[in-house]
Steps between C-alpha positions, in 0.01 A plus 500: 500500500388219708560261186860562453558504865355155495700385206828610622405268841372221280871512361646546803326224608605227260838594599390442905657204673169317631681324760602800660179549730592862569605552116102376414343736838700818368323417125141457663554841684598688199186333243300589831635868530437610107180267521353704783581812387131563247251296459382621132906427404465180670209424300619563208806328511290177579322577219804524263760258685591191303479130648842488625458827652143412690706156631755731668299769615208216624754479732426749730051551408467427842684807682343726204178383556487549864691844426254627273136315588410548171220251306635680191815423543417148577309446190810658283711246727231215365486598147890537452531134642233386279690620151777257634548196353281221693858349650576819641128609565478178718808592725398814566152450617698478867617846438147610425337319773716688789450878273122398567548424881691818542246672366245373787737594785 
């Protein structure tokens, strides 16, 4: 479920006009809504999600991370940055860095 509700965002997403500030907010809010809705899904969907998909969703491992306070999750988080490609993995160590501060709050 939480994979094809992801999927139809990522879509939705490529479509998004990124210098509409509120266009980007309302995107955040939805990845953010289906993100926080199980842990396990969430998970799993790190687990599966391609390296385009873990760029867009990296977007918001900061308000999931702090949602959830889960190591696990931030460890799926790690390891589905990690099968990126070492461009991508680079960029989104920021991304990473503020899922693992959330985590401490």
């Amino acid at each position: 479920m939480i994979t094809k509700q992801m999927k139809e965002l990522y879509e939705q997403n490529k479509k998004r006009d990124n210098d509409n500030p509120d266009a980007v907010k309302d995107m955040w809010k939805k990845q953010i809504t289906v993100l926080c809705a199980s842990l396990p899904d969430t998970i799993e969907y790190l687990k599966n999600a391609s390296p385009d998909e873990i760029s867009y969703v990296a977007e918001v491992f900061d308000d999931v991370s702090a949602y959830w306070q889960s190591p696990e999750l931030v460890r799926a988080m790690e390891e589905a940055v990690d099968r990126c490609p070492d461009d991508l993995k680079k960029l989104l160590q920021v991304d990473l860095k503020y899922a693992k501060e959330a985590l401490k709050k």
